[in-house]
BANU-470851 format. One record per residue (C-alpha): residue in one letter; x, y, z. Coordinates in steps of 0.25 Angstrom, whole numbers. Example, Ala and Ser with C-alpha at 12.3 -4.5 7.8 and 13.67 -1.06 7.14 Angstrom:
BEGIN
('A'; (49; -18; 31));
('S'; (55; -4; 29));
end
This chain:
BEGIN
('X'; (-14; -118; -164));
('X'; (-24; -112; -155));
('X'; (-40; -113; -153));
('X'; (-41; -99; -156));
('X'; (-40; -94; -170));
('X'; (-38; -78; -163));
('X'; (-26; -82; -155));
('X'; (-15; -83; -166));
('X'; (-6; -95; -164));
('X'; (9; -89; -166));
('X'; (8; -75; -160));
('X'; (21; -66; -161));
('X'; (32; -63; -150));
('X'; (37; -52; -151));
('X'; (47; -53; -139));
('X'; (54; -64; -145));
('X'; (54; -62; -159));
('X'; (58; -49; -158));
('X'; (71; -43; -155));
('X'; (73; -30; -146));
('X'; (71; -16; -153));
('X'; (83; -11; -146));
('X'; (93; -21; -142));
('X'; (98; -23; -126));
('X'; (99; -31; -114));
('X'; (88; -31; -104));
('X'; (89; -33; -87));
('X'; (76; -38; -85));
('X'; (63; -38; -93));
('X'; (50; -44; -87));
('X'; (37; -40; -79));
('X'; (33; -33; -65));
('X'; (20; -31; -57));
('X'; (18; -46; -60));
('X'; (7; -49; -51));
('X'; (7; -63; -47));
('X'; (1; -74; -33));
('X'; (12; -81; -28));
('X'; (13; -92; -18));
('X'; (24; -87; -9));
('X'; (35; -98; 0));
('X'; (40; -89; 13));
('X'; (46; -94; 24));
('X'; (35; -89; 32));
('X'; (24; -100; 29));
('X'; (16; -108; 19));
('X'; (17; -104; 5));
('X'; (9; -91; 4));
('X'; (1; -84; -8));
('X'; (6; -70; -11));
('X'; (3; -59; -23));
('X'; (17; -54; -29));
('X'; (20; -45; -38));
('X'; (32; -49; -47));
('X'; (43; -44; -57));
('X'; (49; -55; -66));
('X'; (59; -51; -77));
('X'; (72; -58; -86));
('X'; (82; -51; -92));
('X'; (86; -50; -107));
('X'; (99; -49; -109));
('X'; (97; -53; -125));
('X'; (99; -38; -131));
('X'; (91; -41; -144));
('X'; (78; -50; -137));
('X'; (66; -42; -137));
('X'; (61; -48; -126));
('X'; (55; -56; -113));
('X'; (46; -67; -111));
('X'; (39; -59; -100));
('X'; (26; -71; -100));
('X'; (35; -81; -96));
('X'; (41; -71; -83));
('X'; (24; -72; -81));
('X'; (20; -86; -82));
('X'; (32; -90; -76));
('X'; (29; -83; -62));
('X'; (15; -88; -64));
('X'; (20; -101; -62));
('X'; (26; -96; -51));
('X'; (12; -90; -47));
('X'; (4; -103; -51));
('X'; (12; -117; -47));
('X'; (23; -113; -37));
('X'; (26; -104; -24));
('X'; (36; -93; -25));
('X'; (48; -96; -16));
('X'; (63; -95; -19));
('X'; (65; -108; -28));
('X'; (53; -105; -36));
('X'; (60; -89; -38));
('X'; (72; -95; -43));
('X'; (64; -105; -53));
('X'; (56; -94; -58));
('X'; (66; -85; -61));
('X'; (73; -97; -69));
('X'; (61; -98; -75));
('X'; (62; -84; -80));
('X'; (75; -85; -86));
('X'; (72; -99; -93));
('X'; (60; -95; -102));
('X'; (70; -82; -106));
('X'; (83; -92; -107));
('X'; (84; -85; -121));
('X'; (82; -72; -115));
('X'; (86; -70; -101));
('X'; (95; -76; -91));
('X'; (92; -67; -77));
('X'; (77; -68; -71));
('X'; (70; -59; -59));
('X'; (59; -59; -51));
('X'; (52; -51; -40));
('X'; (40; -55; -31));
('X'; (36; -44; -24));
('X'; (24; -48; -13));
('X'; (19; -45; 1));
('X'; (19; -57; 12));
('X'; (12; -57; 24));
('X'; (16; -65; 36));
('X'; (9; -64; 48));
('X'; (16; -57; 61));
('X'; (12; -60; 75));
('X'; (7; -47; 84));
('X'; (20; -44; 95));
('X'; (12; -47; 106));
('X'; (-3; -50; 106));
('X'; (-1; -63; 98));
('X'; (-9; -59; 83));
('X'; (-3; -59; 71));
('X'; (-6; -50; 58));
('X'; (0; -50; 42));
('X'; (10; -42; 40));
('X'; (14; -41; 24));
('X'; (28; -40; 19));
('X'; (32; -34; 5));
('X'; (42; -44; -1));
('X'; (50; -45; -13));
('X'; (56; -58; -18));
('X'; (66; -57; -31));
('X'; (75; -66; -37));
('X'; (84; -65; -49));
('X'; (92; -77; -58));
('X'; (102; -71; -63));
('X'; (110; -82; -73));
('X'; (107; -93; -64));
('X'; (109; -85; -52));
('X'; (100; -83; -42));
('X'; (98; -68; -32));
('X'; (84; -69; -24));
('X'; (78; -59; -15));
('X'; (68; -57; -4));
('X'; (63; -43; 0));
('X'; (53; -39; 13));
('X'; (49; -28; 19));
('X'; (47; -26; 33));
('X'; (39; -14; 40));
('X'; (44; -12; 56));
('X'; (43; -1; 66));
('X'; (56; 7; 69));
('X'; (55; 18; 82));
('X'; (66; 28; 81));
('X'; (77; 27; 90));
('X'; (80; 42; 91));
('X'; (65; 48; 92));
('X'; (65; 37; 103));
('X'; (75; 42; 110));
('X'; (70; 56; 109));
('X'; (56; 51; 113));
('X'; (61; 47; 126));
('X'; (69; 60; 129));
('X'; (55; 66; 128));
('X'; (50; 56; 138));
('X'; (60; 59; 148));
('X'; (58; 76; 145));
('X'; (44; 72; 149));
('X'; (46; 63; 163));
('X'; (55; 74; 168));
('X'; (45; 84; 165));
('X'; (34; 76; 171));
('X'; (42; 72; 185));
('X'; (53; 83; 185));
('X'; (54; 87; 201));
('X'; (49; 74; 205));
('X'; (56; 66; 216));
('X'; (50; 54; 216));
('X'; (39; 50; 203));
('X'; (30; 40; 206));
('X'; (30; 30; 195));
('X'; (17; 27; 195));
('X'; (16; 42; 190));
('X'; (27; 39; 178));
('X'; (20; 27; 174));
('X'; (7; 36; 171));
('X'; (15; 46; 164));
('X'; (21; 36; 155));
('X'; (10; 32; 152));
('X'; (5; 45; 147));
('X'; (6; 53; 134));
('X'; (14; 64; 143));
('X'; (25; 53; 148));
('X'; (28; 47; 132));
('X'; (27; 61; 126));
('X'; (35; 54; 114));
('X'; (37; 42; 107));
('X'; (49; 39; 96));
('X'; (44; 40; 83));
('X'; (44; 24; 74));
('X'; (40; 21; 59));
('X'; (38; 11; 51));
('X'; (48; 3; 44));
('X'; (51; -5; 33));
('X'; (62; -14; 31));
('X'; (66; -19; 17));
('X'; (75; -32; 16));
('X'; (80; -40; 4));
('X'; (87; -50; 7));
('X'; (94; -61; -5));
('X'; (89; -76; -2));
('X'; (98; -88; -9));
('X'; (90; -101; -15));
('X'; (92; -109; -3));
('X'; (78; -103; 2));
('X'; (64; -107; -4));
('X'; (56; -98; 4));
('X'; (56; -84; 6));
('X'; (62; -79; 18));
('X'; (50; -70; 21));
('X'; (48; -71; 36));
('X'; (61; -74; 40));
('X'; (65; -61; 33));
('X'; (53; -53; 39));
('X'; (55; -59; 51));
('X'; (71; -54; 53));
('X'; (67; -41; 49));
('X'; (55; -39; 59));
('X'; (64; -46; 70));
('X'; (76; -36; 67));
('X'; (66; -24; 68));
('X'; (58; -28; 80));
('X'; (46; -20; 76));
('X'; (39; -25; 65));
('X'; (27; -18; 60));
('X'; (13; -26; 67));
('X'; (0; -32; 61));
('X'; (-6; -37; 72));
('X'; (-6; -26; 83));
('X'; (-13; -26; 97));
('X'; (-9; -16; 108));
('X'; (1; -26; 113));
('X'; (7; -25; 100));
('X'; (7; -13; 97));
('X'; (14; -10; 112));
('X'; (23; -21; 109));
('X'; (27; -14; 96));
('X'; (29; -1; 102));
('X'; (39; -8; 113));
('X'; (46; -13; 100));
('X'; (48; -2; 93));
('X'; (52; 5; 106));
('X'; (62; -5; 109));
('X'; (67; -7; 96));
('X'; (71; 8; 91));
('X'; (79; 9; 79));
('X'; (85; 19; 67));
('X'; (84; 13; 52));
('X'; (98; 9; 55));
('X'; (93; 1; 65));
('X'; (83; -6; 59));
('X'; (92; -9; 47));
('X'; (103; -17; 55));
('X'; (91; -24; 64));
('X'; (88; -30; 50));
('X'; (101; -32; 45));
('X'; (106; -40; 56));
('X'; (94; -49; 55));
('X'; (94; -51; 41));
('X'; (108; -54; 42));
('X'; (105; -66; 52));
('X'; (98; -72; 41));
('X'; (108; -81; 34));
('X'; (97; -86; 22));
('X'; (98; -70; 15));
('X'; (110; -70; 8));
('X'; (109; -53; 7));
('X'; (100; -43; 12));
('X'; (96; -29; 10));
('X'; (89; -22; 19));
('X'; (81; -7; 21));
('X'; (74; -2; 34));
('X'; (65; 11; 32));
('X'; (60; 18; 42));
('X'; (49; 27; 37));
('X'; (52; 38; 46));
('X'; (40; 44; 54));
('X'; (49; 56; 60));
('X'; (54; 59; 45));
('X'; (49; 61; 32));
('X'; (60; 51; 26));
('X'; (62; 36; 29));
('X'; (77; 31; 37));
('X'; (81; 19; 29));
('X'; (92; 9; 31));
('X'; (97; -1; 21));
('X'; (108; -13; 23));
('X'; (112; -25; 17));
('X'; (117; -38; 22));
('X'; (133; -34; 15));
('X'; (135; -43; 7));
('X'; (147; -41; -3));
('X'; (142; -31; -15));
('X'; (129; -28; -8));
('X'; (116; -32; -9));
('X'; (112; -37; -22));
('X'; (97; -36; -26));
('X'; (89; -48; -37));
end
């Protein structure tokens, strides 16, 4: 019985007395938007606080059952929230979790963390350092027993295009012939000046920013999440991260980069391939480069996959 003679002390369920007005299986049934603080494990640092937005659903396979416990999808990522860190162990017991307060109703369980995580990034020359945030995606699926987990980051880089380079220095080239045309002997001093003068670079190839999707499958060997060492073979396969901290020796350094390290989507795409296919702990990977072209109106966009047999297969 309760204390309060207002709350009544057998209140009806509907969802479970009840069967379905119209009869048939359901893939998943459950909640989105869930806002929820977690306590993240990376293999960046220490345990770290972070704010997620999350998706939790079960399947219904029973035809007739009207429908799911969603409360119990809630309290049990609240638990989550409250008394332990979310790392890939904790996933997994979650997810069984899920499926064993519906054990008369579902037998497949999903989630989705989606968050942004910060790590800090040291300036490339003048020793600071600065935040830079990546949007990352953490799913896992238990499917009868089975277990599918994915990790997804986003990483924003400079590309300079290899053609408008190219035609950049033709016009460089028109423009010394046309300053020293005639001239037997140039002084260098002379050239250096010119160089150095809005009349000597009359043109500069044309770069954009860039964003690089990647998913990769992780196995239950891990604990942590890959985060940096993930974010770290993307930036080092791409050479020209974009910067937080930023002083004129940066900014010149970056400028030497991105002259150095010209590339088409194409390029960019197989940098990242290789060096995701040197890391031996992802089992698979997919991957998206997206130059967001500022010579076109429309985006050059390059996907690939590591090749395993049958594709990639998403949670």
């Amino acid at each position: 019985m309760t204390d309060n003679p207002s709350v009544p002390t057998l209140m009806p369920d509907v969802a479970s007395s009840a069967k379905a007005q119209i009869s048939g299986t359901l893939d998943w049934v459950g909640m989105s938007e869930i806002e929820l603080p977690l306590t993240v494990v990376t293999d960046a640092d220490e345990p770290r606080p972070i704010s997620a937005r999350v998706e939790a659903f079960v399947n219904l396979p029973k035809a007739h059952a009207k429908g799911i416990h969603m409360s119990r999808l809630y309290l049990a990522l609240d638990r989550l929230s409250l008394t332990d860190t979310l790392n890939l162990h904790s996933l997994k017991a979650l997810l069984q979790d899920f499926i064993r307060t519906h054990e008369d109703l579902s037998d497949q369980a999903f989630v989705k963390f989606q968050f942004d995580y910060h790590m800090r990034r040291p300036a490339l020359l003048s020793g600071n350092e600065g935040w830079r945030n990546y949007p990352v995606t953490l799913t896992g699926r238990l499917d009868k027993g089975q277990l599918a987990l994915e990790l997804e980051v986003e990483v924003a880089y400079s590309s300079t295009c290899p053609c408008s380079a190219a035609l950049a220095r033709q016009l460089i080239q028109e423009a010394f012939e046309h300053q020293f045309h005639g001239e037997e002997r140039v002084d260098t001093e002379l050239v250096h000046r010119w160089l150095g003068s809005t009349n000597g670079i009359v043109a500069t190839p044309h770069s954009q920013r860039s964003l690089a999707q990647i998913k990769v499958r992780l196995n239950e060997t891990q604990i942590a999440l890959p985060i940096q060492t993930l974010v770290n073979a993307i930036e080092g396969a791409v050479k020209t991260p974009v910067q937080a901290a930023v002083k004129r020796e940066d900014e010149q350094e970056f400028a030497r980069l991105n002259g150095q390290n010209l590339m088409f989507v194409e390029d960019a795409a197989r940098r990242v391939k290789f060096a995701l296919d040197e890391q031996a702990q992802f089992d698979d990977f997919w991957l998206r480069v997206n130059h967001l072209e500022s010579l076109h109106a429309h985006d050059a966009v390059a996907v690939a996959t590591k090749g395993v047999e049958g594709g990639y297969q998403p949670c």
